[in-house]
C-alpha positions as CSV (number, residue, x, y, z in Angstrom):
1,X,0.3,-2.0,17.2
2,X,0.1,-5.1,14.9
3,X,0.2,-7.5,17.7
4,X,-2.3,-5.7,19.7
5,X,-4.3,-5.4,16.7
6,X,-4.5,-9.2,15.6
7,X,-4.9,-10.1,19.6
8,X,-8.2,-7.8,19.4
9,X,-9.0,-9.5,15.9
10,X,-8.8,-12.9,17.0
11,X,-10.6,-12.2,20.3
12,X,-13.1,-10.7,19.2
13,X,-13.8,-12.2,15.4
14,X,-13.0,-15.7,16.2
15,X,-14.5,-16.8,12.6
16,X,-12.0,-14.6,10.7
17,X,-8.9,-16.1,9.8
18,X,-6.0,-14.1,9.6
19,X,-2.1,-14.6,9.5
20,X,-1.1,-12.8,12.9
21,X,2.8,-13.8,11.9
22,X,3.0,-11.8,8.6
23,X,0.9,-9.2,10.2
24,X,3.7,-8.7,12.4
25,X,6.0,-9.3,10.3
26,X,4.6,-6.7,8.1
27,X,4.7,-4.2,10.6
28,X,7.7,-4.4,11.5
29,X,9.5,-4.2,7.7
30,X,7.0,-2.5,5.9
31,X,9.2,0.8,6.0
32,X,12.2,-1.0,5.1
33,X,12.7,0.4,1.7
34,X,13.8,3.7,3.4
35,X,17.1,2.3,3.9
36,X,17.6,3.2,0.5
37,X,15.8,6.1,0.6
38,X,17.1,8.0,3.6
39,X,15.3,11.4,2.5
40,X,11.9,9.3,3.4
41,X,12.3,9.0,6.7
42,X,11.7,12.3,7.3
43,X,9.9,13.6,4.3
44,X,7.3,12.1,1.8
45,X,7.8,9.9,-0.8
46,X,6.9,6.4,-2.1
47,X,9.9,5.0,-3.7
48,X,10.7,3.1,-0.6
49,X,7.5,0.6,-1.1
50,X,8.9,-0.8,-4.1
51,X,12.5,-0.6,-3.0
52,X,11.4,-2.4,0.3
53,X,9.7,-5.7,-1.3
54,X,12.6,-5.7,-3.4
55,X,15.3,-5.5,-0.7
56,X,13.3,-8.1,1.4
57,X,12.7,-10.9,-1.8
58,X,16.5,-10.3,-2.5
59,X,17.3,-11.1,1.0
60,X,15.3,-14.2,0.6
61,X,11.7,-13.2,2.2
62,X,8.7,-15.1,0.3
63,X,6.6,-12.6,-1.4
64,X,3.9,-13.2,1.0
65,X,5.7,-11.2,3.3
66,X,7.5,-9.2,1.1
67,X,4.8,-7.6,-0.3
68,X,3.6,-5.3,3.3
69,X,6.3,-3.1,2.1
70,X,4.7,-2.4,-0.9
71,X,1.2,-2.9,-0.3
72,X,0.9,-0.5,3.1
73,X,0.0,2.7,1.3
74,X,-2.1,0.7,-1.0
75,X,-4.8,-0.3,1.3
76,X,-7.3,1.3,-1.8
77,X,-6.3,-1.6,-4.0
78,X,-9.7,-3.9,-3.8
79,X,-7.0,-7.0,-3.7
80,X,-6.0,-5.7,-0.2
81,X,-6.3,-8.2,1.9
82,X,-7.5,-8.1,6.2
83,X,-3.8,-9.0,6.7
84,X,-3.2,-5.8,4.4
85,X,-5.6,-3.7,6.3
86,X,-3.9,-4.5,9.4
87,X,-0.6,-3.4,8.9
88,X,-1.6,0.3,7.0
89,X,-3.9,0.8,10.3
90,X,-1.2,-0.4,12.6
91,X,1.3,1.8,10.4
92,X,-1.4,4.4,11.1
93,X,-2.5,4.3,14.6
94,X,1.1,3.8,15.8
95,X,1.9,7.1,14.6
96,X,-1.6,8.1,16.0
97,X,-3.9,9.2,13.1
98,X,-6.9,7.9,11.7
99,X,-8.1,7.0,8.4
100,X,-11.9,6.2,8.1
101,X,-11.6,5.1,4.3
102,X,-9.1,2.6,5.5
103,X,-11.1,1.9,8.7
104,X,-14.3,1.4,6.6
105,X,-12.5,-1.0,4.6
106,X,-11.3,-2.8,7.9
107,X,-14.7,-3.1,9.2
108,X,-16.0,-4.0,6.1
109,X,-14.2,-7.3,6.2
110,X,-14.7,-7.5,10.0
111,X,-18.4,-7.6,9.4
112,X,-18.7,-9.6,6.6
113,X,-16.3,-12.1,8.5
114,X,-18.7,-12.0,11.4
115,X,-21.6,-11.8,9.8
116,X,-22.8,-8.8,11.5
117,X,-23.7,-5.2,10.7
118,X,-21.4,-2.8,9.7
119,X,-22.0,-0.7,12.7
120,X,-21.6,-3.5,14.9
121,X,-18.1,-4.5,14.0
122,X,-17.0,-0.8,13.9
123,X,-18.1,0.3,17.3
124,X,-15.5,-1.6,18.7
125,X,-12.6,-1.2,15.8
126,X,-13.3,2.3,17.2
127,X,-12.8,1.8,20.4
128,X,-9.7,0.0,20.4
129,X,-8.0,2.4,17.6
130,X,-8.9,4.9,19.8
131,X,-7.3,3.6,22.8
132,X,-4.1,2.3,20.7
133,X,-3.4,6.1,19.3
134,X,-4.0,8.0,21.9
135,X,-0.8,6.6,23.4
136,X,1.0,7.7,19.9
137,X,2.9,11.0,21.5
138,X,5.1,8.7,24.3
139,X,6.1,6.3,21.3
140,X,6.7,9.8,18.6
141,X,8.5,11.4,21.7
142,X,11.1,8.6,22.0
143,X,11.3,7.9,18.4
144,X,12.2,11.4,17.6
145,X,15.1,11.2,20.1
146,X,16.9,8.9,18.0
147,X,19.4,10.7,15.0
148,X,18.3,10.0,11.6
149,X,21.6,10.0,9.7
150,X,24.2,9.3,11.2
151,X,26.6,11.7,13.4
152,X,23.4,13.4,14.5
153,X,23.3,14.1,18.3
154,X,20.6,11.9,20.1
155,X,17.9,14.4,22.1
């Protein structure tokens, strides 16, 4: 999702700069922290943010891209970057919701990058989140056939 995200980004707001690496990088790790906190994976919970940048600056990440583990539930926080933005709608959209607060924030910067209207950069943030989640239940069906913990039987 990040990767398609950043592609759409960078095609269609040329002006906006964005990291695409720790994007993807962010997407892919930003859940890391559940390693520690198994009971997460399945149910809610928040410790694993914290526990994840942790893990990753331990293991010798830069906090640049350490920090998506922390920072992808806090796409609220006005320091949120567009790079920030990404991965919590990537996290999102992969899993097929939406979130119009964090969508309006997207745009937000989308616009202003653009210099366009709001309503102009949204229509088609719309569009492609729509076409990127509504392929969510094949990508949910195969992840749920994969145990959890292990010794559980896989579906």
């Amino acid at each position: 999702m990040a990767y398609e995200l950043t592609t759409w980004v960078a095609n269609h707001f040329t002006t906006l700069e964005i990291d695409r690496e720790a994007v993807v990088f962010g997407a892919a790790t930003h859940d890391i922290g559940k390693v520690l906190h198994p009971a997460e994976l399945t149910g809610p919970g928040s410790a694993h943010e914290p526990a994840g940048r942790a893990l990753l600056l331990a293991h010798g990440f830069p906090p640049r891209l350490a920090r998506f583990a922390y920072t992808h539930a806090r796409w609220t926080d006005p320091a949120a970057t567009v790079e920030d933005l990404l991965v919590s709608a990537a996290d999102k959209v992969w899993k097929g919701k939406r979130v119009p607060d964090l969508e309006d924030l997207l745009t937000a910067q989308l616009a202003r990058a653009a210099g366009t209207e709001h309503w102009e950069a949204y229509l088609p943030l719309d569009d492609t989140l729509t076409t990127l989640a509504d392929t969510a239940e094949s990508r949910l069906s195969f992840q749920s056939a994969y145990p959890v913990t292990p010794g559980d039987p896989i579906r």
